[in-house]
DOGUMI-776367 format. One record per residue (C-alpha): x, y, z. Coordinates in steps of 0.001 Angstrom, whole numbers, plus 500000, padded with zeros to 6 digits. Layout:
REM residues N
XYZ
...
This chain:
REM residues 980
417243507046553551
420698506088553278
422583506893556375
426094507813556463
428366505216557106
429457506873560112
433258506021560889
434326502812559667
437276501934558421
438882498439557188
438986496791554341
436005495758551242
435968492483549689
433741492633546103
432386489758544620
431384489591541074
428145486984539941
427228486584536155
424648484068536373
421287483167534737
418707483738537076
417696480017537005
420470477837536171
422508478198539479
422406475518542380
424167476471545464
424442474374548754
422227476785550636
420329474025552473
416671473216551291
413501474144554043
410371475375553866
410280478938553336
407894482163554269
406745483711551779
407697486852553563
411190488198553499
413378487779556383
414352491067558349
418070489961559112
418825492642556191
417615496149554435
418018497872551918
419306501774552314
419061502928549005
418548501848545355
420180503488542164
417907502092538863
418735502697535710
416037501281533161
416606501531529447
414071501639526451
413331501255522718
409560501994523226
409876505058521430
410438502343518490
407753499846519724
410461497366521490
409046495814524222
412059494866525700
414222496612528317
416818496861530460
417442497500533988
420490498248536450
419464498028540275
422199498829542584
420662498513545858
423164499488549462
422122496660552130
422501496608555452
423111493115557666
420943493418560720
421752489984561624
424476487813561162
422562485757558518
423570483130555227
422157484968552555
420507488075551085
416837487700549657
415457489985547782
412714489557545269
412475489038541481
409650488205539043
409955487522535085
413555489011534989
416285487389532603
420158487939531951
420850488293535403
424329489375536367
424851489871540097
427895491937541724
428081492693545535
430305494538547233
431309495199550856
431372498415552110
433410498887555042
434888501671557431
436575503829555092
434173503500552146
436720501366550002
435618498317547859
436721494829546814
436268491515545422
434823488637547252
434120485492545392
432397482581546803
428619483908546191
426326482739544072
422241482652543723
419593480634543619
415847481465542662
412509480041544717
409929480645541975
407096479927544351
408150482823546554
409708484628543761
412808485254545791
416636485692544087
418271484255547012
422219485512547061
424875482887549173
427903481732549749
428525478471548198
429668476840551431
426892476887553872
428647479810556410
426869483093557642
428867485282554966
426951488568555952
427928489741559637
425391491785561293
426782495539560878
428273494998557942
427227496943554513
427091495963550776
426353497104547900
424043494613545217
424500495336541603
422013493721539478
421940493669535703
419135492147533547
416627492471530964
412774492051530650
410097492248528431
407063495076528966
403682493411529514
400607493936527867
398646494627531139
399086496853533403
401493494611535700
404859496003536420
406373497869533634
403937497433530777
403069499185527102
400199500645525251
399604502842522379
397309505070520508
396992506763516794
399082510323517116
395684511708514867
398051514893513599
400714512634511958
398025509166511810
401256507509513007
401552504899515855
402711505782519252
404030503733522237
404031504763525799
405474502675528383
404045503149532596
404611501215535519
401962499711537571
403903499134541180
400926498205543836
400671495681545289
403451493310544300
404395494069540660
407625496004541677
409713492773541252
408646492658537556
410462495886537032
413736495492538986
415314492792542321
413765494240545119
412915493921548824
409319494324547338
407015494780550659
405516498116552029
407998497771555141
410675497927553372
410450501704552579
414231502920551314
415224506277548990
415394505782544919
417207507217542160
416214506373539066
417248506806536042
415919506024532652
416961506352529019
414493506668526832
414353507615522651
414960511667521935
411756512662521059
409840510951523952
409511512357527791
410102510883531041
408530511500534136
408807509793537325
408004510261541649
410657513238541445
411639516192539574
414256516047536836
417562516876538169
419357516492535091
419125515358531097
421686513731529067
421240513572525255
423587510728523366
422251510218519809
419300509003519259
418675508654522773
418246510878526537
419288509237530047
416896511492532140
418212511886536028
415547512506538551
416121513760541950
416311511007545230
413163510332546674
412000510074550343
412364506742551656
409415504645550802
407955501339549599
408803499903546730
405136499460545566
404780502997544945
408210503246542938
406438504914539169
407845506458535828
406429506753532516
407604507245528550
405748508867526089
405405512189524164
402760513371526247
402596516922526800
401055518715530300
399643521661531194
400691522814534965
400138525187537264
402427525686541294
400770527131544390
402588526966547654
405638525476545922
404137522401545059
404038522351541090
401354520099539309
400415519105535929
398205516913533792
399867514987531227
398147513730528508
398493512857524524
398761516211522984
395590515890521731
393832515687524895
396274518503526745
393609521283527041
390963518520528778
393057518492531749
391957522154532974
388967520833535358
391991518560536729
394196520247537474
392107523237539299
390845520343541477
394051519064542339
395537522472543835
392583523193545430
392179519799547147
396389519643547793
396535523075549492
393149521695551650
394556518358553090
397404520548553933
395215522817556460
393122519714557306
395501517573558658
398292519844559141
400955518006557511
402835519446553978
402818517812550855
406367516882551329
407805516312547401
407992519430545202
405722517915542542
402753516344542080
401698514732538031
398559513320537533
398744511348534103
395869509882532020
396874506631530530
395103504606527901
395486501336530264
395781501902533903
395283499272537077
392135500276538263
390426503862537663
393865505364539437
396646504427541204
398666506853543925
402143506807543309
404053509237545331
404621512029543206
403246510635539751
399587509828539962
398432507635537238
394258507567535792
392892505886533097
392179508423530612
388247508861531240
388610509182535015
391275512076534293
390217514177531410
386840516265530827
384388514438528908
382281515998526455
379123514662528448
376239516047530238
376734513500533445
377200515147536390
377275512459538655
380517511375536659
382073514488536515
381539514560540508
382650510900540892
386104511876539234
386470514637541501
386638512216544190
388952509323542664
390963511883541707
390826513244545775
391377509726546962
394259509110545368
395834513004546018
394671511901549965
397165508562549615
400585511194549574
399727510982553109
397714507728553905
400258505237552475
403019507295551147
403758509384553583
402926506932556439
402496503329554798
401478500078556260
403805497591557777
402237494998555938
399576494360553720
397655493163556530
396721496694556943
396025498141553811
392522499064555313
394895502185556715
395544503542553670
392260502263551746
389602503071554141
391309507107555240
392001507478551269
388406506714550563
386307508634553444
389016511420553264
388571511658549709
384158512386550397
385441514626553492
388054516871551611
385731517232548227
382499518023550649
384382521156551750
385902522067548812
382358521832546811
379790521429549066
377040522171546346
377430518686545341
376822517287548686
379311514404548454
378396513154551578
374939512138550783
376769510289547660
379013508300550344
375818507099551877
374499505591548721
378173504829547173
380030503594550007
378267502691552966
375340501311551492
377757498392549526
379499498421552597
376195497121554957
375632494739551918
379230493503551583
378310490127553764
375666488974551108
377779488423548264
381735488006549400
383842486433551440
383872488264555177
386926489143556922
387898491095559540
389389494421558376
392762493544559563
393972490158557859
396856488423557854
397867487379554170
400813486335552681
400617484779548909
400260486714545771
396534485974545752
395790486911549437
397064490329549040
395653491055545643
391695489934547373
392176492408550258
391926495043548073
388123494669548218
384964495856549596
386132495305553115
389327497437553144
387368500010551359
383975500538551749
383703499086555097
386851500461556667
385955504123555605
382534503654557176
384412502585560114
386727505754560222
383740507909559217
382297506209562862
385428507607565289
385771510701563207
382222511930564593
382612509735567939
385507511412569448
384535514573567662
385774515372564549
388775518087565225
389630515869568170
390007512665566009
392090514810562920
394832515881565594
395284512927566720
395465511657562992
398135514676562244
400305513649565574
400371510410563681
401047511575560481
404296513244561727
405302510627563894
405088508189561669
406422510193558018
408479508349555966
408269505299557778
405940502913558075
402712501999561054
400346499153562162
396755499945563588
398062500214567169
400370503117566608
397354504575564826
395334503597567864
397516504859570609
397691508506569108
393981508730568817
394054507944572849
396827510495573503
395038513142572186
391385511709573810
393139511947576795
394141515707576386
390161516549576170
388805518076579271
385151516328578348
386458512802577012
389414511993579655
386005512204582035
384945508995580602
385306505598581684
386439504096578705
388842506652577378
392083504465578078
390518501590576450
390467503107572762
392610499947571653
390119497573572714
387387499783571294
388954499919567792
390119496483567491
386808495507568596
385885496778564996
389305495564562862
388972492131564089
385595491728563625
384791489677560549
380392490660560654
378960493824561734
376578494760564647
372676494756565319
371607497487568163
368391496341569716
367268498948571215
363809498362573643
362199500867575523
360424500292578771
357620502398579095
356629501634582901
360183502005584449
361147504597582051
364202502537581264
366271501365577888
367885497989577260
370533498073574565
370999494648573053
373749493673570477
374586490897568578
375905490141565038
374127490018561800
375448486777561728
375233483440564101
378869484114565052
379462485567568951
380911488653568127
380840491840570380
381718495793569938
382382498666572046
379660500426570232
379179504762570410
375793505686570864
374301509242570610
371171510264570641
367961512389569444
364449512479570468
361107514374569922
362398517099573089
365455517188571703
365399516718568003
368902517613567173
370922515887564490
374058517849563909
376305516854567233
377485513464566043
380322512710568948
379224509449570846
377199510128573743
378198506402575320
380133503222574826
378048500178575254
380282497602576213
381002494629574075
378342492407575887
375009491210574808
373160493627576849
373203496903578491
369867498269580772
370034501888581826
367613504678582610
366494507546581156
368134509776583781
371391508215583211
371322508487579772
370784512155580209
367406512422577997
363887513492578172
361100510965577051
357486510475577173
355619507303576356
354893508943572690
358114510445572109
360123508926569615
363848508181570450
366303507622567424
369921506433567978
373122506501565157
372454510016564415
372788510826560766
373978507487560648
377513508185561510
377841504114563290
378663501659561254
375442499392562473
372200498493562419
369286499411564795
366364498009565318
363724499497567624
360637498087569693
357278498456567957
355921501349570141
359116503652569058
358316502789565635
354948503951565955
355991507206567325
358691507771564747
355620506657562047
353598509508563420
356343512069563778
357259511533559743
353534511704558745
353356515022561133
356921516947560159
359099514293558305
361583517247557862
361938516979562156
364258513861561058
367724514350559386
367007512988556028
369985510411556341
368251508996559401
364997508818557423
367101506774555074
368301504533557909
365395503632559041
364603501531556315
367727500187555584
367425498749559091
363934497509558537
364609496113555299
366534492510556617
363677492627559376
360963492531556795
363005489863553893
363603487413556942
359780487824558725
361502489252562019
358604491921562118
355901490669564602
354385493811563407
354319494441560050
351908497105559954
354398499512561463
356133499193558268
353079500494556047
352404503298558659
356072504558558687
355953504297554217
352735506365554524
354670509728554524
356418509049551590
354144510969549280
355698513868550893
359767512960550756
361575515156548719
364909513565549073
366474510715547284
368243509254549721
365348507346551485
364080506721548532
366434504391547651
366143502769550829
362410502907550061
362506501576546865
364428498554547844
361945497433549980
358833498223547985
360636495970545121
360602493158547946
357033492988548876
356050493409545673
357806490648544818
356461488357547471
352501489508547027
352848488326543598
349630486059543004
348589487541546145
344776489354546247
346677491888548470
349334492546545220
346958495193543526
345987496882546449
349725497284547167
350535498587544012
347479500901543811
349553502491547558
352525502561545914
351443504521543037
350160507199545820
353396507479547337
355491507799544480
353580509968541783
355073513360543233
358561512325543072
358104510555539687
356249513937538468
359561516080540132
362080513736538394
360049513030535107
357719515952533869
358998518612536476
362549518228536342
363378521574534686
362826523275537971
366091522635538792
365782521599542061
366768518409542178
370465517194544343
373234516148541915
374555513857544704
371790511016544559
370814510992540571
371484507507540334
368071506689542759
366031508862539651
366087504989538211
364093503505541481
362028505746541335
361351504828537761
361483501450538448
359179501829541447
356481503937539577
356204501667536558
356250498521538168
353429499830540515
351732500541537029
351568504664537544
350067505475533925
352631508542533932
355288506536534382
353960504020531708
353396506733529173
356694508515529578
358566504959529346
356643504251526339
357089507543524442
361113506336524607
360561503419523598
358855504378520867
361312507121519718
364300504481519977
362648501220518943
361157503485515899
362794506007515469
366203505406516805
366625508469518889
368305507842522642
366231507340524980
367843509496527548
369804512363527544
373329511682528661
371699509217531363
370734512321532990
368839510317536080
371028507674535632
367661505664534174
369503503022532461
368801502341528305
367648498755529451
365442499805532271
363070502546530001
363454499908526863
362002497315529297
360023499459531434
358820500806527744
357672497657526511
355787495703529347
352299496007528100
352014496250524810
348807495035521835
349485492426519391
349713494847516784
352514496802519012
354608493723519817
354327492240516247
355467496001515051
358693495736516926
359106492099515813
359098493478512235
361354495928513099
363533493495514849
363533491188511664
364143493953509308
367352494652511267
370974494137510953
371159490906513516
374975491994514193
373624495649515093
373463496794518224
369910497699517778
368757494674517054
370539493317520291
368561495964522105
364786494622520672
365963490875521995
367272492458525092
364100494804525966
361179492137524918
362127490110528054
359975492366530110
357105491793528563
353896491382530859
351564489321528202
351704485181528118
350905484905524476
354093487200523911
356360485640525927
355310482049524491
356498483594521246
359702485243522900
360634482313524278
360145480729520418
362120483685518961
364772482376521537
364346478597521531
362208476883518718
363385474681516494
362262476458513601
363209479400514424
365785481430512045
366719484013514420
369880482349516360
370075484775518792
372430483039521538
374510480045521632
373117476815523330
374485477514527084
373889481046526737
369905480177525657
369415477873528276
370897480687531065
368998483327529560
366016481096529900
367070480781533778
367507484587534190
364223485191532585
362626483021534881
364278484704538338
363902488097536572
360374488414535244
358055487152537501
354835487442535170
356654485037533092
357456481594535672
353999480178534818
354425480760530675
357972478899530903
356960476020532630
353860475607530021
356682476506527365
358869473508528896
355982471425529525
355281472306525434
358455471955524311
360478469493526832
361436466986523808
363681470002522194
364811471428525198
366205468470527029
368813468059523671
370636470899524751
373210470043526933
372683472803529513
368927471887529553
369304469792532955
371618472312534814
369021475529534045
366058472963534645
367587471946538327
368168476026538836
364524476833538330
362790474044540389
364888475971542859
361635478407542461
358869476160542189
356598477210544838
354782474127546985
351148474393545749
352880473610542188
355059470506543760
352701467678542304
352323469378538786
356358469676538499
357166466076539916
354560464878537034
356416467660534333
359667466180535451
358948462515535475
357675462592531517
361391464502531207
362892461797533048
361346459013531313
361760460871527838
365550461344528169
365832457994529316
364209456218526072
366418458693523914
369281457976525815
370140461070526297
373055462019529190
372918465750530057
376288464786532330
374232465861535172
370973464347536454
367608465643536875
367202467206540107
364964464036542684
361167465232543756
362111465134547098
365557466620546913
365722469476549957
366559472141547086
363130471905544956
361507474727546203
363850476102548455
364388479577546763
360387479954547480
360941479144551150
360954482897552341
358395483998549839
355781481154551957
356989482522555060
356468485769554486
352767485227552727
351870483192555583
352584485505558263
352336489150556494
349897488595553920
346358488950555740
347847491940557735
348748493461554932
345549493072553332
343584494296556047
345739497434556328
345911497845552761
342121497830552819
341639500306555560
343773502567554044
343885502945550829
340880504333548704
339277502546546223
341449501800543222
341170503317540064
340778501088536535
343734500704535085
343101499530531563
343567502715529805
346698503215531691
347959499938530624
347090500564526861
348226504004525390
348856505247522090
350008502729519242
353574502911518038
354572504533514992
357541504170512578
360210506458512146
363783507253511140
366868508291512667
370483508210514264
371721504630515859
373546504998519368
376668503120520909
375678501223523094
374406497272523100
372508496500525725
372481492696525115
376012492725525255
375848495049528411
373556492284530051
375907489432529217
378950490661530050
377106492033533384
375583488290534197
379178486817533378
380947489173535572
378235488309538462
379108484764537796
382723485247538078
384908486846541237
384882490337541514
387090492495539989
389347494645541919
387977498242543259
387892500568540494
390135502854542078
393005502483544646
């Protein structure tokens, strides 16, 4: 906000600068610079004016930014920053005491591309700007739009009325792409008031983060006015061009609308009823207005992300805006909430914003838990919450296996750095975080301290500490929690949790004799780490799930004894005790076997006794005990699966099926693999028969379809003859017929799961049927990519000999892949199908002579003996010594040699698989064989009806292309979060 200038009077001294950006050298002396701008000035207000042709397809523009500094400090210079900008023509004037301007005339600029900084000096080496003073910056220049969505960037789309081109121009701000637009102090604490102004052809609109204020027409041309905004950051500075109309609706003086290309207008409906809803409900949440008058949400053809929050002018990418015509309901639901995170950013980083980047967990993680929160209330049918268990906080316990780990508050300072905190950590893992303190200082008590905040903090912006220190004030206003003993300690306890890069294990070990319970903690990782962790509680006398506030603190030390009596709880030797109820801590917990036991008998007795979230938990905590053989007791893992024949719900289920996947995967060539299976196909045929033949009923949650494919998965890969026969009757209406295999993914069971699920055991005459199909098709067709795609899975060694010919042989006339992308696939076939690791090593052992002429051959060869397991060793050091020797008499150089015999890595993917075998497998035998009844043939499960040819309508989708584009993106850095 600008503030008055507040009695001075003297004299102003203007200079005038007309100088290209980068052909100026002034004497400013040279040092090593921040990359962060200095704080020895501010800027109070910017007036931008940008000007555009896009109406005509010109991607070039104008701009005018007249920015009003204050000096905070007597300093040299005035920094600001400036990206891709040309023509520049500087002016700054001093504003003194009685408001009057003049020349001054010894500035000029110089530009530090790596901090992309327009540096403004005197050319003498003299502090020129004396703290108190004022100026005013005018800043001409030109620019050209970009193609993606970076700053102020262009896209277009076929006006189907008229079949004529149109161009729409849109800003993408966040996090540093401001500077591409216009010079400015572009970093969230420098939060100042803007009015823009932009001129735009006749027959195009613009919109911006404020209402119109006023419209001039000139020709062929409008200048359109919009009102001064609230002081914020730059990053959130947004406008768009176009001839998009909008549909609208105002409750409680807060006017919204969906924009969209008149085509489109009438999809917005489902929009825009969820966005006054969920406006008018963060209002009576938190407490706080909406502060602007307006709020647009606008679905653009290209947009950063699946949405980004702009102050006042929301912008989506088209699908995550506008009703689809589709059937999915997860989707739909899914939208909801990115639309509900980004209306719950007005307040979590544009109403209060971050000081720094540092802390974009504050707006990321409240936007994203707030977003689950607010929708659960408004539609609680869907049960949201559930979907933030499987959504968020399950990728959010996994983040540490595939990225980098951080602590949630990080200093960074480059480009780069900022753009990579936007990632699973200031997301997924900070809302889990916030989810944690929302129950553990009780949920009403934790959103009043959030609104004190809120207001204190409006307009300007906050670091975690402020955040922190509110959350204590109002802690210590609460008769029950000022009682406790670590109630002034709240900063410790939260930073305990930004500044930790892993996450915590809770041991938790009963004494039976003393009736006493240690609490152990330690990180998931080897690094000393500690928490102040809240603990609550439920047991078999007290099975209640519902109060979630934390019942203690356990200090941030490796262990913690106390009794029952202190703890406050009622237990006998066979009562089971469960702590993190409904899973509310972000942590894991792992109990002593004898609790196990008693929570094993209590699901086979009532399962329903247990909050279905905590059923869930319990085997996402027991899943890294069983992958890295921490289990001295495995059994207690089979007797607590046991009950699942009679879960209903999804959620540990896809806990469930995780783990299932993993022993199955590890038994393999085991005699205890079919006597798994055969259990697995008892615990799973009642869901599979309530998703698959039953699931007209009706009955089943819209908030976890997506685990309707594990359960598929689960069932067919445990060989349940339903499951085979329903997989099969797709395939056969696609592979023959060309009918979709799904309706509108309504259980979220993937085209490439039922196609391969579909065709795992199939005759000769079966597999050489969809060969002729295959051969008879188009081989650019996206069918035909399907049939090369789907025949991976089979089960049968003669097949996949002639798969891996299809794929590979020299004579072979169907050139399905490239060279590299052969040689990967025959890599990913390996880790992927595990019937098939014995037929490619015969196939390789067959067919080394071609093979080893690719030049990939040695770098996929090296990957696999990653998996040779150490019975095999002396076959594959003989294998690879004829290789050797072969490539050495042809001379050929793969660039990258053979990987030695006794090289650490042969084998070394197959390291946990031995473990596990040798210290699971004979007790899971012997319980396998005391429980479960005797198995029943499979053959004519494994060998239904033959296929039969057909005709019909082709579908959109390749899933060859899906699966290379997926394994590419894998291979490369992750993308961004879909939405912001």
């Amino acid at each position: 906000m600008i503030t008055p200038l507040s009695g001075f009077a003297g004299l102003v001294l203007v200079v005038a600068l007309a100088l290209a950006l980068s052909g100026v050298d002034g004497s400013l002396p040279t040092r090593d610079r921040s990359l962060r701008l200095p704080n020895e000035t501010y800027p109070l207000g910017y007036e931008l004016h940008i000007s555009s042709n896009i109406h005509l397809g010109s991607l070039l523009f104008s701009g005018n930014a007249t920015i009003d500094v204050a000096i905070r400090q007597s300093t040299n210079e005035i920094v600001l920053h400036a990206k891709n900008l040309s023509d520049i023509q500087i002016t700054v004037r001093q504003v003194t005491y009685s408001g009057s301007m003049e020349v001054v005339d010894d500035l000029i600029h110089t530009y530090n591309p790596q901090a992309a900084f327009l540096i403004i000096h005197p050319r003498e080496n003299y502090q020129a700007f004396e703290a108190g003073q004022r100026y005013r910056v005018e800043i001409l220049y030109t620019a050209i739009m970009r193609s993606r969505p970076m700053g102020l960037y262009w896209m277009d789309y076929v006006d189907e009325s008229t079949n004529r081109t149109a161009y729409v121009a849109a800003t993408q701000s966040e996090p540093t792409y401001a500077r591409l637009i216009f010079p400015c102090y572009d970093e969230p604490g420098f939060k100042s008031n803007f009015s823009i102004r932009l001129t735009h052809g006749i027959n195009h609109s613009a919109i911006s983060n404020m209402p119109v204020k006023e419209m001039q027409h000139h020709g062929e041309l409008t200048t359109t006015l919009f009102e001064t905004t609230p002081p914020m950051s730059t990053y959130l500075v947004a406008f768009v061009i176009s001839d998009f109309e909008h549909i609208s609706e105002t409750y409680r003086g807060v006017t919204q609308r969906i924009y969209s290309s008149p085509r489109s207008k009438e999809k917005g409906q489902s929009a825009l009823k969820n966005a006054v809803r969920t406006v008018a409900a963060m209002e009576d949440y938190f407490g706080v207005s909406y502060p602007l008058q307006k709020l647009d949400h606008i679905a653009l053809k290209k947009n950063y992300g699946a949405a980004m929050e702009n102050w006042g002018l929301i912008t989506f990418k088209e699908g995550n805006l506008l009703q689809q015509d589709t059937g999915d309901v997860h989707k739909r639901v899914k939208d909801k909430i990115t639309q509900n995170h980004e209306i719950a950013h007005q307040w979590f980083g544009n109403l209060v914003s971050p000081e720094w980047w540092s802390y974009a967990w504050m707006n990321e993680g409240f936007a994203t838990y707030f977003a689950y929160v607010i929708t659960d209330l408004l539609y609680p049918e869907d049960k949201v919450m559930d979907m933030f268990v499987s959504d968020e906080a399950d990728r959010a316990y996994s983040y540490n296996s595939f990225f980098e780990v951080r602590p949630m508050t990080s200093y960074v300072e480059t480009e780069k750095e900022i753009m990579a905190i936007f990632d699973i950590i200031t997301y997924k893992r900070a809302a889990c975080v916030i989810k944690m303190f929302h129950h553990a200082f009780r949920q009403k008590i934790f959103v009043r301290g959030i609104s004190r905040y809120l207001e204190k903090y409006k307009y300007s912006v906050a670091n975690e500490l402020n955040l922190f220190d509110y959350l204590q004030a109002e802690l210590l206003e609460d008769e029950y929690f000022r009682q406790q003993p670590w109630v002034h300690r709240v900063r410790e306890i939260m930073l305990s949790w930004t500044h930790s890069e892993w996450m915590p294990i809770v041991l938790v070990t009963r004494n039976y004799e003393n009736d006493t319970i240690t609490f152990s903690q330690r990180s998931i990782h080897s690094k000393s780490e500690h928490w102040w962790i809240p603990l609550n509680f439920a047991t078999a006398q007290e099975p209640c799930f519902e109060d979630t506030q934390a019942d203690l603190f356990i200090l941030p030390q490796t262990q913690h004894s106390l009794t029952l009596a202190e703890l406050n709880l009622q237990l006998t030797g066979r009562d089971w005790l469960i702590v993190n109820k409904q899973q509310t801590g972000f942590y894991h917990v792992h109990y002593d076997s004898d609790n196990l036991r008693a929570i094993a008998r209590q699901l086979q007795h009532n399962h329903s006794l247990i909050h279905p979230v905590n059923r869930a938990a319990l085997f996402r905590d027991l899943k890294p005990q069983v992958e890295h053989t921490e289990l001295e007791d495995i059994e207690v893992v089979f007797d607590m699966l046991k009950y699942m024949e009679l879960e209903e719900d999804l959620l540990p289920w896809k806990q469930v099926a995780d783990t299932i996947d993993f022993v199955r995967r590890n038994l393999f060539g085991t005699a205890s693999l079919e006597l798994f299976n055969e259990f697995v196909r008892h615990l799973v045929t009642p869901m599979f028969r309530r998703l698959f033949r039953d699931k007209a009923s009706g009955d089943v949650s819209n908030s976890a379809l997506e685990a309707g494919q594990e359960i598929l998965l689960t069932a067919c890969l445990a060989d349940l003859p339903e499951c085979q026969d329903y997989t099969r009757s797709l395939a056969k209406e696609y592979i023959f017929k060309k009918v979709n295999v799904t309706n509108e993914s309504e259980y979220y069971a993937m085209y490439d799961t039922i196609l391969c699920l579909g065709v795992r055991y199939l005759s000769d005459k079966e597999f050489y049927g969809v060969i002729g199909m295959m051969q008879a098709a188009d081989r650019s067709s996206i069918y035909y990519d399907d049939l090369i795609y789907s025949l991976r899975c089979t089960q049968s060694h003669s097949h996949l000999l002639y798969y891996l010919d299809l794929l590979l042989g020299e004579n072979s006339t169907h050139q399905i892949l490239s060279d590299p992308e052969s040689m990967m696939y025959l890599s990913y076939l390996y880790k992927s199908n595990m019937e098939a690791r014995s037929v490619i090593w015969q196939y390789i052992d067959r067919s080394y002579k071609l093979l080893c002429r690719s030049p990939s051959f040695v770098e996929n060869f090296n990957q696999i003996a990653e998996f040779v397991p150490r019975q095999q060793t002396p076959q594959f050091a003989m294998l690879r010594q004829r290789i050797a020797r072969y490539m050495e008499a042809q001379s050929l150089n793969a660039g990258e040699a053979l990987i030695d015999i006794d090289s650490g890595l042969v084998g070394k993917k197959m390291k946990n698989t031995e473990v596990f075998v040798d210290k699971y497998e004979h007790k899971i035998h012997n319980w396998l064989i005391a429980e479960v009844p005797p198995m029943s043939v499979q053959n004519e499960a494994i060998h239904s009806e033959p296929l039969s040819v057909g005709n019909g309508s082709n579908r959109p989708q390749s899933l060859l292309n899906t699966a290379s584009e997926v394994v590419q993106k894998a291979l490369r850095s992750i993308d961004r979060s879909l939405y912001r």
